[in-house]
C-alpha positions as CSV (number, residue, x, y, z in Angstrom):
1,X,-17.7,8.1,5.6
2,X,-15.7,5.0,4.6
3,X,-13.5,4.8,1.6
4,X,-11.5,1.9,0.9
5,X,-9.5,0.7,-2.3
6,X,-8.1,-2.5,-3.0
7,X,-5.5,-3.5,-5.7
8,X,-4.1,-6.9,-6.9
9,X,-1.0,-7.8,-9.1
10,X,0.2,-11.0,-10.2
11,X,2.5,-12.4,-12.4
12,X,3.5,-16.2,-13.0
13,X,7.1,-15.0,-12.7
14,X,7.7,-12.2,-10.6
15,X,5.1,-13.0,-8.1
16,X,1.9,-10.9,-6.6
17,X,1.1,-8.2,-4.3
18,X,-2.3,-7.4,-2.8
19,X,-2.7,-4.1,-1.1
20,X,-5.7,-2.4,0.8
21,X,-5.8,1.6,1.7
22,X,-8.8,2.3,4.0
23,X,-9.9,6.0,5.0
24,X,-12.3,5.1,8.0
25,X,-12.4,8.8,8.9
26,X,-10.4,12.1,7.4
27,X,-6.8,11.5,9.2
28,X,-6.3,8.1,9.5
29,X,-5.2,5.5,6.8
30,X,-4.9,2.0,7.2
31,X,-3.1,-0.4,4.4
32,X,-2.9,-4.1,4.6
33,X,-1.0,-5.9,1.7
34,X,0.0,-9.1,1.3
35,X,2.9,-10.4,-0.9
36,X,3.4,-13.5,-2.3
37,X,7.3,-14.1,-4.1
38,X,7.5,-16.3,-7.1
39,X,7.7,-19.9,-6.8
40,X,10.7,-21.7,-6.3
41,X,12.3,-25.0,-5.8
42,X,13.0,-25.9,-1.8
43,X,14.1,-29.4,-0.9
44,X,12.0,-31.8,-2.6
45,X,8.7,-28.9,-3.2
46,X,8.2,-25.3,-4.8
47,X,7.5,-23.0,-2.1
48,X,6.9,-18.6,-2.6
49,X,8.0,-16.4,0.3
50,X,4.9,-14.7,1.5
51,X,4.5,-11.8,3.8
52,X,1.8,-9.6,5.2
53,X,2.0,-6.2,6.6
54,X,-0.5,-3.6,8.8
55,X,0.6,-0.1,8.5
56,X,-1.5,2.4,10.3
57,X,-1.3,6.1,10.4
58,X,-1.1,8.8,13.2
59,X,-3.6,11.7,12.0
60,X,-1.5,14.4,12.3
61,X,1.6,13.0,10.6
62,X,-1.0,12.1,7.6
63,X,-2.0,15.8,7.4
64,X,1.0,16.8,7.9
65,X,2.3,14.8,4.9
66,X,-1.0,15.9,2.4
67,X,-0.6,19.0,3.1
68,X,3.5,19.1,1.9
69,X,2.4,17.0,-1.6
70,X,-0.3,19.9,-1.8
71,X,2.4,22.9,-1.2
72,X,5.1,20.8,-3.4
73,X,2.5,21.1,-6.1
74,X,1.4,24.5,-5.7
75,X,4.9,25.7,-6.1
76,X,5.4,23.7,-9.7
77,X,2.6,25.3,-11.0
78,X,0.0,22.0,-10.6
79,X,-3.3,22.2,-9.2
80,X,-3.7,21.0,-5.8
């Protein structure tokens, strides 16, 4: 089963920010984003700072870490 979401920002003055979360198979996540700073002046042209990222997971630190939120929420009363 593959599940994948993808979100975009962007704002004339602060800048954007693309990000991608991809569940290829339960216990592994995989997120790409991109980010793009507003534009300013540089020498003689307007330039943005960009950057791009490629996070991976390992599966049992991504378990390990659902299963805390689930446990943190349990004990304030929320559902899981």
């Amino acid at each position: 089963m593959v599940c994948s979401t993808s979100e975009s920002v962007s704002s004339d003055l602060s800048g954007a920010l693309h990000a991608r979360f991809h569940f290829p198979v339960p216990g592994r996540l995989f997120v790409s984003c991109e980010q793009e700073s507003e534009f300013v002046e540089f020498a003689k042209k307007e330039v943005a700072g960009r950057a791009m990222m490629f996070i991976r997971s390992e599966p049992a630190r991504l378990d390990r870490l659902i299963a805390a939120r689930i446990l943190c929420r349990c004990r304030r009363g929320g559902v899981p």
